[in-house]
NUZALUM-61851 format. One record per residue (C-alpha): x, y, z. Coordinates in steps of 0.05 Angstrom, whole numbers, plus 32768, in hexadecimal, padded with zeros to 4 digits. Example, Ala and Ser with C-alpha at 12.3 -4.5 7.8 and 13.67 -1.06 7.14 Angstrom:
NUZALUM-61851
80F67FA6809C 81117FEB808F 
This chain:
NUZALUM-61851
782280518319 7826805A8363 782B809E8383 787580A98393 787B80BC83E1 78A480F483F6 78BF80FF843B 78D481458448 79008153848C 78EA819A84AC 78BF81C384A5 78D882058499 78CF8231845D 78F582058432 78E081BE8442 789981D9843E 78A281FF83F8 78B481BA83E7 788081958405 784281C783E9 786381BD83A9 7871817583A0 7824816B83C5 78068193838C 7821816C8352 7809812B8371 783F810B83A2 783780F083DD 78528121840B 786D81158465 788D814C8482 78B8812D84C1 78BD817D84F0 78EB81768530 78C781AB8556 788381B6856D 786A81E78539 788281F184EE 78AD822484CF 78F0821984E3 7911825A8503 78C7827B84EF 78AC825C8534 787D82838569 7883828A85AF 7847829D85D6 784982B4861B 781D82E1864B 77F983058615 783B830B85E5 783F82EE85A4 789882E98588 78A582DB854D 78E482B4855C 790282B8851D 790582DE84D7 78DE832F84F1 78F3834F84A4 78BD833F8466 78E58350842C 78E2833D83E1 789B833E83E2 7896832183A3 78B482DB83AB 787B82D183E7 784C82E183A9 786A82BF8381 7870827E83A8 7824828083BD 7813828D8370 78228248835B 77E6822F8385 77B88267836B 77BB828D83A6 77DC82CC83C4 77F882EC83FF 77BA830E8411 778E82CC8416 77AF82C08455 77D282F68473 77CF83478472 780D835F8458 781D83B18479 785683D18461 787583FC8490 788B8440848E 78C18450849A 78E18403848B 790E841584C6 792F844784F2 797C844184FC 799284618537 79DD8476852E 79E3849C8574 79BD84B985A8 79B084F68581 79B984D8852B 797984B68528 795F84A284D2 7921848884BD 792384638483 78E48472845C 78B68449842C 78AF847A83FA 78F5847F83C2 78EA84CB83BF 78E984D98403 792584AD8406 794D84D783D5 7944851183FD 795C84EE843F 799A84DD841F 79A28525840B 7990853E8440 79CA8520845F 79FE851B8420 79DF855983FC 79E8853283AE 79E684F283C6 79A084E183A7 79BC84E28361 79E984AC837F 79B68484839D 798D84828357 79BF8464832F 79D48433836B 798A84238374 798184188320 79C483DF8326 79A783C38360 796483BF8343 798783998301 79A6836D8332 796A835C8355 794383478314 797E832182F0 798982FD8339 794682EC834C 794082D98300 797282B782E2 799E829C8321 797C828B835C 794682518343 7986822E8325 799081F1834A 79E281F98346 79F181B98342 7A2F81CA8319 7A4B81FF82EC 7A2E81F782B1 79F4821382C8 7A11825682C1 7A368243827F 7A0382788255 7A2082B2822A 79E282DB8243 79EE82D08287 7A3882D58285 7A30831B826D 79FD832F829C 7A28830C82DA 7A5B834182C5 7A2E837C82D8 7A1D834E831C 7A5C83708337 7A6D8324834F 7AB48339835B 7AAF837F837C 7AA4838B83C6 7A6883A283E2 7A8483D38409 7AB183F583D6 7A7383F183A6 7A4B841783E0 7A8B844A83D9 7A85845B839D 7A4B848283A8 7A3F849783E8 7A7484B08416 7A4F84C1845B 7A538482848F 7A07848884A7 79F8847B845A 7A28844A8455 7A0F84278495 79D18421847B 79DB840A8432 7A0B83D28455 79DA83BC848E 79B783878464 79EF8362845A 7A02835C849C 79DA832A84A1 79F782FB845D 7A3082E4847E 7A6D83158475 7A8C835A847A 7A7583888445 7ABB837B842C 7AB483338420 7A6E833C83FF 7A64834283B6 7A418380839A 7A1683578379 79EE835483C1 79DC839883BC 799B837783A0 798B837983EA 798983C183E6 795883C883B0 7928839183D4 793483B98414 792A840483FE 790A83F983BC 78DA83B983C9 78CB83C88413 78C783AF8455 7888838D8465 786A837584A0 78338339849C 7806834784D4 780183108509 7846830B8500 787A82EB84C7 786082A384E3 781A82B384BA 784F82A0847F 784A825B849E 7806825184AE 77F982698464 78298236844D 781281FE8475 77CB82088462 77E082038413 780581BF842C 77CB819F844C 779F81B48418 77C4818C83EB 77C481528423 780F8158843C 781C81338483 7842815F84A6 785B813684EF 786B81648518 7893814E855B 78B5811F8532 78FF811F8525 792780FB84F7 796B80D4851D 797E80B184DE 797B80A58494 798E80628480 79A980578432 79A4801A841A 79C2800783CF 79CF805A83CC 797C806483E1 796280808419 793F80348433 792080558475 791E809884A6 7921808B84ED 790580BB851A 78EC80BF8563 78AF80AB8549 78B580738524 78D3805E84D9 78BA8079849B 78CA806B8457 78C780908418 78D8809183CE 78FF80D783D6 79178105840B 792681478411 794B81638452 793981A88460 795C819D84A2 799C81BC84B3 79CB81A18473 79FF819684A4 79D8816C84DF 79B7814884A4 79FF813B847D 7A2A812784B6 79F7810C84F1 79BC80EA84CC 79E480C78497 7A1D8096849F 7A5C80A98484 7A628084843B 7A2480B18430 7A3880F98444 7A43812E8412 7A7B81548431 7AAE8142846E 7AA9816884BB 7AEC818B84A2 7AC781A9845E 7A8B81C58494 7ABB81E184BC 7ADF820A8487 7A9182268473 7A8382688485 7A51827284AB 7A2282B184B0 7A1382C884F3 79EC82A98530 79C182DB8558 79B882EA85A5 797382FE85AE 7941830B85E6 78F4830485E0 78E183458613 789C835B8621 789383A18640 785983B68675 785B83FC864B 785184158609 7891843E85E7 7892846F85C2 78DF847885B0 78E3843F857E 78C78424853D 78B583D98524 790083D38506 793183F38533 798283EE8522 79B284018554 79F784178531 7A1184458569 7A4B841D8560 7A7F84068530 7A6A83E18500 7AA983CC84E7 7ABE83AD8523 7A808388852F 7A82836884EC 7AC7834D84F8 7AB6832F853E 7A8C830A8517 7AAA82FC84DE 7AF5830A84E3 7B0482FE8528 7ACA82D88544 7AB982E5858C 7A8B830685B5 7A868352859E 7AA0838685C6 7A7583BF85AD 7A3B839F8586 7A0E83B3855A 79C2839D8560 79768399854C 793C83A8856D 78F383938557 78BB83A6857F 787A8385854D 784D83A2857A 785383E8855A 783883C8851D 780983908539 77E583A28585 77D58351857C 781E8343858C 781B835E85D5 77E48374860E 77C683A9860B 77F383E38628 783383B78628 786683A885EA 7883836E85C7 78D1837B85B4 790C834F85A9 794E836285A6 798483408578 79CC83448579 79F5831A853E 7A2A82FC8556 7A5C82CA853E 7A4582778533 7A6882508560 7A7E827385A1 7A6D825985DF 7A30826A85FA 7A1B826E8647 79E78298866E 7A1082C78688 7A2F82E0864B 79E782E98631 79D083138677 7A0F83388664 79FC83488622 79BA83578632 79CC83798660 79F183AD8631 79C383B185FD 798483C58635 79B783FB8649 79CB84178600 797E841185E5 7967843F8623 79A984688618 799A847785D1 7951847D85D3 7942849D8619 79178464861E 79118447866B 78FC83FA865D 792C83CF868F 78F083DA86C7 78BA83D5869F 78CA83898689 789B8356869F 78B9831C8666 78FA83058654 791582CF8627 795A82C9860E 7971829785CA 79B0829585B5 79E7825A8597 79D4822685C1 7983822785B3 799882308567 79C081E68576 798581C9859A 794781E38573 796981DB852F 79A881B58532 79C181F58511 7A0F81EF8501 7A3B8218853E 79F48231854B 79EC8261850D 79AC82848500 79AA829384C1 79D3825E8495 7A0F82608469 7A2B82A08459 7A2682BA8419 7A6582C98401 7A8582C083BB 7AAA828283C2 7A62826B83E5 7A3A827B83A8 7A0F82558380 7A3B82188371 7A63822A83A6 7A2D820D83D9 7A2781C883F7 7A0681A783BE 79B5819E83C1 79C4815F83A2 79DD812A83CB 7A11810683A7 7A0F80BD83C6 79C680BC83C5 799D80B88393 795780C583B6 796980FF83DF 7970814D83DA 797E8182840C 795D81C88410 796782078439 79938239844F 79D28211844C 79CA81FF8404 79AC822883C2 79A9826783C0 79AD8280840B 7997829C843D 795B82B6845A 790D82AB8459 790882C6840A 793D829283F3 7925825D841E 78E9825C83FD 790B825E83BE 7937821883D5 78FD81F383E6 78D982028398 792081F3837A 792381AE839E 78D7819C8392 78E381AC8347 79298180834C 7905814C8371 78D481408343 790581468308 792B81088325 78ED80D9833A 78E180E782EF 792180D582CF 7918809B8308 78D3807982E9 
């Protein structure tokens, strides 16, 4: 029998999950990349001595990286050196409130009652739900393709979905054991980033919190691109082609098969695809209309999580004010989360991140000078321009140097700003989101735009706008689900 060829568009973590995994058990395997380098949003950008990551900066759920490299016999450690840092982060909540969040769960208890004298009996009984949460999530739900819901039709899993806490709020959830806001803050922060207020997030998210406090934050040193080298080296070692420079303007279907892929470099052809490009460029620009999954009206009504301003900054000094992770909520959070969620427009009193890798890794910046980049979520879809972004950075320069008497304005000798419009450009990312679809209830397993395209019969999609989310972890997660799906239909096929 002839090897079945796969084509797989991008070449982020999910469309090279895929490829490493469909390459190992014998397929033919093309990877068609856009951009000059691999990895999706996981890109580099090397100037003057500075190494940016220009993407993902937080290593967390340190076992699905193990996991992932396991089914190829290897681990993390063959390729990169994992450090976990201590403390994860420091939150700084005003000029003079300032938390570390350490590594160690003891040392945790007594921060929280330190500040909420009790509070660490609430923590440990939050921590044990969340923990459950984690296992039964990262166990039973997320490696389910969700194609419909039947899936989820299981007595077991029905009864533990009712401990999930699919139906309560993360924030009242976060209430009901802790009552001071800089606790609060901080058991809310992570899911910021999923794509709606603490309100409009189920409990069941507070898995975050036990990969966050109990699991770690990590740091891969050389930066969270290693991930990629390491992923590309398991793909060519299993002979994937990955075409870099090479971007995909249309798939044809012909008799409800994909027949050919145009790109800018020429036509390729392939027995299956899967499109770990943005599910929305690939759904409504690259195939013509009888073929789409969904309508523009249906991707409009999606919610979206967050895009991100941010700005690549290298220093001529070292500081000493500042950690690796540094969160800025010397403002209200509340109203931050609805200018992005609620009320989308630029934010009036943001909120925002600081990474400066350089505290962890000297490799990531001259000697004597550091690498930082600032980030600022903001809403998908605003209209972006370079003076709102001097304006921005403008503010966030003054509040950092406010808050941590640090003096850096002068001492910058770099500066790169990304926002909406270079999400659009680099990644044909929907009203120039960064980090996918949000992960509400009503967007929840089923709930997502189907991995399955439904008037194709050779073609799957992968990544952060489909099953299960969000984020580097879950990416690489997609891209195993689709490979396994892939190979399940080529099967059923023959």
């Amino acid at each position: 029998m002839d090897t079945k060829h796969v084509v797989v568009i991008g070449a982020g973590f999910a469309g090279l999950a895929s490829a490493c995994i469909l390459a190992k058990e014998g397929y033919k395997v093309t990877v068609l990349e856009k951009n000059d380098q691999p990895g999706g949003r996981a890109r580099v950008w090397e100037k003057d001595g500075f190494k940016f990551d220009m993407g993902p900066s937080w290593y967390w759920m340190p076992d699905v990286f193990e996991n992932f490299f396991a089914l190829f016999g290897k681990k993390p450690a063959d390729f990169y050196n994992l450090k976990r840092l201590d403390p994860g982060y420091r939150i700084y909540y005003s000029k003079d409130e300032v938390l570390d969040v350490p590594a160690d769960m003891q040392q945790l208890e007594q921060l929280f009652d330190s500040i909420d004298p009790g509070s660490s009996k609430g923590l440990q009984t939050f921590m044990e739900q969340a923990a459950y949460k984690y296992k039964v999530g990262m166990g039973e739900y997320v490696f389910r393709p969700s194609h419909s819901i039947t899936e989820f039709i299981d007595l077991n899993l029905i009864r533990k979905s009712m401990s999930m806490q699919l139906l309560t709020s993360m924030s009242s959830h976060v209430r009901q054991y802790f009552k001071d806001s800089k606790l609060v803050k901080m058991l809310e922060f992570p899911v910021l980033f999923l794509g709606a207020t603490p309100k409009d997030t189920p409990a069941m998210y507070s898995m975050m919190n036990y990969a966050d406090l109990a699991l770690g934050t990590w740091y891969p040193m050389g930066g969270m691109n290693e991930i990629v080298r390491a992923m590309v080296s398991v793909a060519e070692s299993y002979g994937v082609d990955i075409r870099l420079n090479t971007e995909v303007t249309k798939i044809e279907v012909a008799d409800k098969q994909v027949s050919s892929i145009q790109t800018n470099n020429g036509i390729f052809t392939a027995d299956f695809v899967i499109t770990g490009a943005d599910y929305e460029h690939a759904d409504q620009h690259l195939l013509d209309k009888p073929h789409r999954n969904y309508s523009e009206k249906y991707w409009d009504k999606r919610t979206m999580s967050p895009s991100s301003l941010l700005f690549y900054i290298g220093t001529n000094k070292k500081l000493n004010g500042i950690e690796h992770h540094n969160l800025f909520f010397d403002e209200d959070f509340e109203q931050h989360a609805r200018e992005i969620y609620k009320d989308p427009q630029w934010p009036t009193k943001p909120l925002f991140y600081v990474c400066c890798t350089s505290k962890t890794d000297p490799a990531a910046a001259p000697e004597g000078c550091e690498n930082i980049f600032f980030l600022m979520p903001i809403a998908p879809g605003l209209e972006d321009n370079e003076a709102t972004r001097e304006k921005y950075f403008n503010l966030m320069i003054d509040r950092f140097e406010q808050v941590t008497g640090e003096s850096i304005r002068e001492s910058i000798i770099l500066k790169r700003s990304y926002a909406l419009d270079d999400f659009k450009a680099d990644y044909h990312s929907y009203k120039g989101n960064a980090y996918g679809l949000a992960n509400t209830l009503a967007q929840t397993a089923f709930f997502k735009p189907s991995m399955r395209a439904k008037h194709v019969k050779n073609m799957l999609y992968t990544g952060q706008l489909t099953v299960p989310g969000p984020g580097v972890p879950p990416a690489l997660i997609s891209g195993q689900i689709a490979a396994k799906e892939a190979m399940k239909m080529m099967t059923e096929k023959s």
